[in-house]
C-alpha positions, 0 to 999 in steps of 0.5 A: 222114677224112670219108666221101663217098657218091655214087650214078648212077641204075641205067641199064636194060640193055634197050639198049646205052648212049646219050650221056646215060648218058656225061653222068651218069658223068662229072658223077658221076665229077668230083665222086667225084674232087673229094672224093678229091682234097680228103682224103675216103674216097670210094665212087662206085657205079651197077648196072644196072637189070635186073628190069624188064618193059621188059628182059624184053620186049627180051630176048624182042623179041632171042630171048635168055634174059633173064639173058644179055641183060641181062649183054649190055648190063650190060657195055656199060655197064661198058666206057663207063665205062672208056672215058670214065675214070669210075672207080667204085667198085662196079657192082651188078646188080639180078639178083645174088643180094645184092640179092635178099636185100638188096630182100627185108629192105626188104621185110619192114621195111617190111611190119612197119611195117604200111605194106604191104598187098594189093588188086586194082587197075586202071591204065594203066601204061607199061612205059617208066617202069615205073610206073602213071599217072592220066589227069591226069598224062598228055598231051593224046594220053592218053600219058605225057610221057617216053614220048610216041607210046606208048600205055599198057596198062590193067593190072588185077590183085592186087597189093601196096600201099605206103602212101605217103600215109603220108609225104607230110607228113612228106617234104615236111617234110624237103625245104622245111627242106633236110634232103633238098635238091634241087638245082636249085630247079627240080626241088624245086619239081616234088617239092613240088608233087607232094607238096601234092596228092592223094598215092596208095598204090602199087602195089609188086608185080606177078604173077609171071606178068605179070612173067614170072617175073623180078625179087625174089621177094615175101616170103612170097608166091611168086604175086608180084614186087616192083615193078622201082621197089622193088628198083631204088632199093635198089641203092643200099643193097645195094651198099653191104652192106644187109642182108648186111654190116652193117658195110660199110653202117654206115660208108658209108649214107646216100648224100651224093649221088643224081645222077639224071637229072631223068625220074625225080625222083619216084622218088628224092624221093618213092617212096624217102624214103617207103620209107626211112622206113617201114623206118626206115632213114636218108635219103640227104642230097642229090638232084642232078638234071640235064637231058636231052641232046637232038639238034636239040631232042628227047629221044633215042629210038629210036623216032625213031632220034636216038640217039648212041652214046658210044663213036663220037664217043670213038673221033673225038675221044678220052676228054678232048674228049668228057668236056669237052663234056658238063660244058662245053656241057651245062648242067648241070641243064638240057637241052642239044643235042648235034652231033658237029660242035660236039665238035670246034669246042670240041676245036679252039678251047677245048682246042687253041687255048686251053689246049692252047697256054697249055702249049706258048707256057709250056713254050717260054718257060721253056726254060732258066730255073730256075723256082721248084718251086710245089706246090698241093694244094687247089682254088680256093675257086670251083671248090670252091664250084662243085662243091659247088653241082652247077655243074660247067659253072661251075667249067669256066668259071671255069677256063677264065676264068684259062686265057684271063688267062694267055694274054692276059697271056703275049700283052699283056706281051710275055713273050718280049721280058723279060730277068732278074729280070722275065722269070724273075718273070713266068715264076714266075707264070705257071707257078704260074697254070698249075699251078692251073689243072692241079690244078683240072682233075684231077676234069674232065679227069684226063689232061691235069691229069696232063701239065700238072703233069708239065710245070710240076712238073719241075725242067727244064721243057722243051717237050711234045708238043701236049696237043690235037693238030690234028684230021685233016681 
């Protein structure tokens, strides 16, 4: 058995969760599930980012202490997931006192590498990113392009310093020889590009006063925390046992997959491969990046009160609708709008009106033919291909090409008028099509994978109540 590793970017509980983070479970979830499905051990892990500055600042903004509000909205996460039937396998809070340790041993590795070190610096940060920017990485308006309309503060102070100029060669080595691969080109590009210019130091820790004395403690150095960017990627191997269950973390490091959202690609090809290295630590082998969700064009952002709340449109349409549509209308590495009304035009055409009656016309047309038992037990080759490229949106379509052969060929064959052999062999294929179908769509749309084979699979096959039922008006 081959183990598989797959990572979602650790959301900040400084809020309760936006549609966006729904996307990224559930891309996460249909390929957790694809390797289940195929045979592998699987682990499929996310957290919640907690040692932030930004969290801290909401807590405060909310008149709460800042551990109980972030367990507020960690578990707001928790129970998104479980709504949507993401299935993880561990959720890892930055707060534990695990990961403490855990960041800590990071920590000291890197330091004993030498590539650790003190001096005073001034910068603009944005507390948004949490990260430190120079006047040419920011817009026209002097503000930072995932944070626009928010001005940065200039920060001066002692701090500890990364040498991550150190392993600008050496990163950009392993991304341009695809040992580190970036998926989609698009995003390595933007990596690569970075890496070929003027590569600094960063800052990796912060005073305990202006972190408001919360986060991991520096080794050694009890006036400063580590920088929430530090400890945050560390999740990734604290949850899976870094420096406190050895043998958990042998069996499951390096991550097969980091999914993230394509905002903080930095963070993930640079700063952490960077680290890794230095701690001489193995390196995760695959980066999946995808696009933002935007309303009318524009990021989501409570500033501009655009944001959509997942568990709304759940509560509309149901888990199915809105997992297709994220997978389905979204690109999946690029960005793609979202309209409430557009979640039910594709509930009532695509999953109704499509596949929803593909199953009821079949089951009706077979009601009382003994039809031949057809067990499948692996993926088409282009749905397996298309996982395994992040084309998640490709595999969709692919599947819902052979949904709408099926339909066609039931409409242009005229089944219902067949008799005998012919019927009972047209029957046969088509059933057979329509369990491949079922069994491709178990990682996107696990439930209604679940009924269709249970339809086609019994020894009677009699018609079901409707997959998609007609939306009330």
């Amino acid at each position: 058995m081959t183990k598989f590793y797959i990572t979602a970017a650790i959301p900040y509980v400084n809020a309760k969760p936006h549609i966006g983070h729904a996307l990224e479970f559930v891309q996460g979830d249909v390929i957790a599930r694809y390797h289940r499905l195929a045979g592998d051990e699987t682990m499929y892990l996310t957290g919640s980012d907690e040692n932030a500055l930004k969290n801290v600042q909401a807590a405060e903004k909310a008149g709460q202490e800042v551990r109980a509000f972030c367990t507020l909205h960690a578990d707001e996460f928790v129970e998104l997931a479980e709504k949507l039937s993401v299935q993880f396998d561990v959720f890892q809070r930055s707060s534990s006192e695990k990961h403490h340790v855990s960041s800590q041993e990071l920590w000291k590795l890197c330091a004993k590498n030498g590539d650790i070190y003190k001096k005073t610096y001034e910068g603009l940060y944005c507390v948004g990113c949490e990260a430190f920017y120079t006047p040419d990485e920011l817009n026209k308006n002097g503000e930072c392009f995932e944070h626009p309309g928010k001005k940065l503060e200039k920060v001066g102070e002692e701090n500890y310093f990364f040498k991550l100029s150190s392993y600008k060669e050496k990163i950009l080595q392993l991304i341009e020889s695809g040992e580190l691969e970036i998926i989609p080109e698009k995003q390595k590009n933007e990596v690569v590009r970075f890496l070929q210019g003027d590569v600094r130091d960063i800052s990796i820790s912060r005073s305990k006063e202006r972190a408001h004395n919360w986060g991991v403690e520096v080794p050694g150095d009890s006036t400063q925390m580590m920088y929430v960017w530090f400890d945050a990627l560390n999740v990734y191997q604290s949850g899976v046992g870094f420096g406190i269950d050895e043998q958990k973390y042998k069996k499951w490091w390096p991550a097969d997959v980091h999914l993230i959202g394509k905002g903080i690609i930095r963070f993930h090809a640079v700063y952490w491969p960077a680290m890794l290295l230095s701690a001489k630590l193995p390196l995760p082998k695959r980066i999946y990046s995808h696009g933002y969700i935007t309303v009318n064009g524009q990021k989501m952002s409570k500033t501009l009160g655009n944001v959509i709340d997942p568990i709304e449109i759940i509560e509309k349409y149901g888990v199915e609708p809105v997992r297709y549509y994220v997978l389905r209308e979204i690109p999946t590495t690029e960005d793609g709008d979202i309209s409430i009304d557009r979640v039910g035009e594709m509930y009532s055409s695509a999953l109704a009106n499509e596949l929803g009656n593909l199953v009821s016309r079949l089951a009706k047309l077979c009601e009382g033919s003994s039809i031949a038992a057809t067990n499948v037990k692996t993926f088409s080759p282009a749905v397996s291909q298309a996982i395994n490229r992040f084309a998640l949106r490709g595999a969709l379509d692919d599947i819902w090409n052979r949904i709408s052969a099926l339909n066609k060929r039931i409409s242009d064959e005229k089944v219902w008028e067949k008799k005998g052999d012919d019927r009972l062999k047209t029957l046969n294929e088509l059933v057979a099509g329509v369990i491949a179908v079922g069994y491709d769509l178990q990682p996107f749309l696990p439930e209604t994978a679940k009924r269709m084979l249970s339809i086609f699979t019994e020894k009677t096959i009699t018609q079901p109540a409707p997959l998609f039922p007609r939306l009330s008006a």
